[in-house]
N, C-alpha and C positions, 0 to 999 in steps of 0.2 A: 286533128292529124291522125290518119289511119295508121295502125299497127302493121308494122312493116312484117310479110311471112318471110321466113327462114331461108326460101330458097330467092325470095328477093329484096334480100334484107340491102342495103345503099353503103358499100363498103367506101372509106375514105379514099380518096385517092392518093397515088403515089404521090405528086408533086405537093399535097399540102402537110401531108404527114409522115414522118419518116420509118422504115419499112419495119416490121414487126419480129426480125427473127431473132435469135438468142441476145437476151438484153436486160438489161440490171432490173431488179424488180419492180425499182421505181416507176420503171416506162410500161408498166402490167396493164393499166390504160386502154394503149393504145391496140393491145392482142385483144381486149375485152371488149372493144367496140365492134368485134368482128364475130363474137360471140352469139353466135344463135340462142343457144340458152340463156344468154343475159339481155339480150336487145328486146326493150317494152317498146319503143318506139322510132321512127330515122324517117329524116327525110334528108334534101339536100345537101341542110346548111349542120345539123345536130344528130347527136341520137342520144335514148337517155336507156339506159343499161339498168338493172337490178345489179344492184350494191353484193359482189363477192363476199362480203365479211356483213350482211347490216347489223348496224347496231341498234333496229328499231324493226314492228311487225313490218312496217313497209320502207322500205332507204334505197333509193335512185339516184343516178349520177346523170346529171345533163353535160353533155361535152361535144362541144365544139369539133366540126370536120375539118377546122384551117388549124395548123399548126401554134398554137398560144402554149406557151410549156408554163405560164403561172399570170399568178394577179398586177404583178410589176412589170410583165411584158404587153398591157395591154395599153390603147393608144383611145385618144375620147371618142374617136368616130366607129369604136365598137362597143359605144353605150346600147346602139339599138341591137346588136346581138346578144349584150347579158339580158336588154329588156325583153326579147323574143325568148333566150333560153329561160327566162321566169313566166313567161304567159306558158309556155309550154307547159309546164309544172303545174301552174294551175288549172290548167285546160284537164292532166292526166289526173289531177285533185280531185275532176268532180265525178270519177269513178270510185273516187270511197268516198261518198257522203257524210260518213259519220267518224272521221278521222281528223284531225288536227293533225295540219303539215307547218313546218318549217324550212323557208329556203336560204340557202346561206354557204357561203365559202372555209374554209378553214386558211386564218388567216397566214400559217408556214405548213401549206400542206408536205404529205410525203410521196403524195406520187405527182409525175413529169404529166403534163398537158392539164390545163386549165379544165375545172369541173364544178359543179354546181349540185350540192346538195339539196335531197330532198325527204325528206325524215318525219317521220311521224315520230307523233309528243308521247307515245306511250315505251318509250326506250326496251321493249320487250324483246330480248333474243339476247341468245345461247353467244352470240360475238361480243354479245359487251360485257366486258370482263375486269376491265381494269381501269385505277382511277384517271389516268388517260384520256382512256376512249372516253368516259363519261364528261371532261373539261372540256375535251374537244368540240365539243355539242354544246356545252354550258354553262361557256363563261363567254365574254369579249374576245375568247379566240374565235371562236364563230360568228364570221360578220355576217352581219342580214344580207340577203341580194339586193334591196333596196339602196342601204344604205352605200354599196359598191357603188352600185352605177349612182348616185349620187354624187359619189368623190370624185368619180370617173369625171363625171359630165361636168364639175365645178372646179377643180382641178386639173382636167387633163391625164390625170395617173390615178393608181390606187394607192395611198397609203397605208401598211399594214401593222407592224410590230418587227422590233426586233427579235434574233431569235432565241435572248435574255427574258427577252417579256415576255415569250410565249412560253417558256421553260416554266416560268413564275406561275401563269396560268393554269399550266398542265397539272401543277402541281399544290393547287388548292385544293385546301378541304374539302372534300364532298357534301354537297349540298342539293337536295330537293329541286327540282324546277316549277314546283306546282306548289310548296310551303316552304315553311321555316326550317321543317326535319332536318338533322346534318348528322348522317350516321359516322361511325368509324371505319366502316369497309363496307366493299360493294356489295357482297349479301347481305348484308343488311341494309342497302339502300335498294336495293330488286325488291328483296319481300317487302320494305314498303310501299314500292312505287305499284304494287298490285293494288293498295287500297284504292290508290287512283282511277288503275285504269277499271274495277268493278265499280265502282262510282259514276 
């Protein structure tokens, strides 16, 4: 999939998604898809955006051009669009060869229209700051892309969490994704997660 330029970047259209202008922040999304500076890739059906805030050296958002505002609005015969928005992911993967990605939904996300994470394992950036953002990424709140259109395709729906259990999630102890480490706060889980990524 070629890199869409700027002046012909593939805006959503009106009737699939609804119009951009002064709007709660949750729906930041959909102004961001329209973003020259943030569009790595678009065609038709997706486009996948460089993450406003990443929490990691590289974090991409794949998002759908038809109106899906989350995981519970989707229906099973758009298993083969999350399967399409994950090869996409991996297709833009094999431009850092030497990175470790993970793709995966957050399962009570905070922003409006359906989106697919794309994150590198070395959680290195100035955005991740708190014990939050880091659960968000790594625990059971983060479902695999797999494992979705899995449910999708066997179920009919997504099943996610309440938003009791993701509270519970969010708010685990910090812990390593790569060892046992389990520091007390998050500068002290950055400076160790260096030993990693020099390894």
């Amino acid at each position: 999939m070629a890199a869409a330029a700027p002046s012909k970047r593939c805006a959503p259209e009106s009737s699939s998604l609804p119009p951009t202008k002064k709007t709660h922040w949750s729906q930041g999304l959909l102004a961001s898809m329209n973003d020259p500076n943030l569009i790595v890739e678009s065609d038709d059906r997706i486009v996948i955006i460089k993450d406003k805030y990443p929490k990691a050296r590289y974090h991409f958002l794949v998002i759908p051009k038809i109106n899906i505002p989350n995981l519970k609005s989707l229906k099973r015969e758009q298993s083969e669009l999350l399967r399409y928005m994950e090869d996409q992911c991996r297709l833009l993967a094999t431009k850092y060869p030497q990175t470790e990605f993970r793709y995966g939904y957050h399962a009570i996300p905070s922003m409006s229209q359906l989106h697919l994470h794309m994150i590198s394992q070395d959680f290195d950036s100035p955005c991740l700051k708190t014990k939050r953002h880091w659960n968000s990424f790594n625990t059971r709140y983060f479902l695999e892309s797999a494992d979705v259109i899995r449910c999708l395709e066997e179920r009919g729906m997504v099943i996610t969490m309440t938003p009791l259990a993701g509270e519970k999630l969010l708010d685990q102890p910090l812990k390593c994704h790569k060892c046992i480490y389990s520091p007390q706060n998050m500068p002290k889980l950055k400076q160790h997660l260096y030993k990693h990524i020099n390894n």
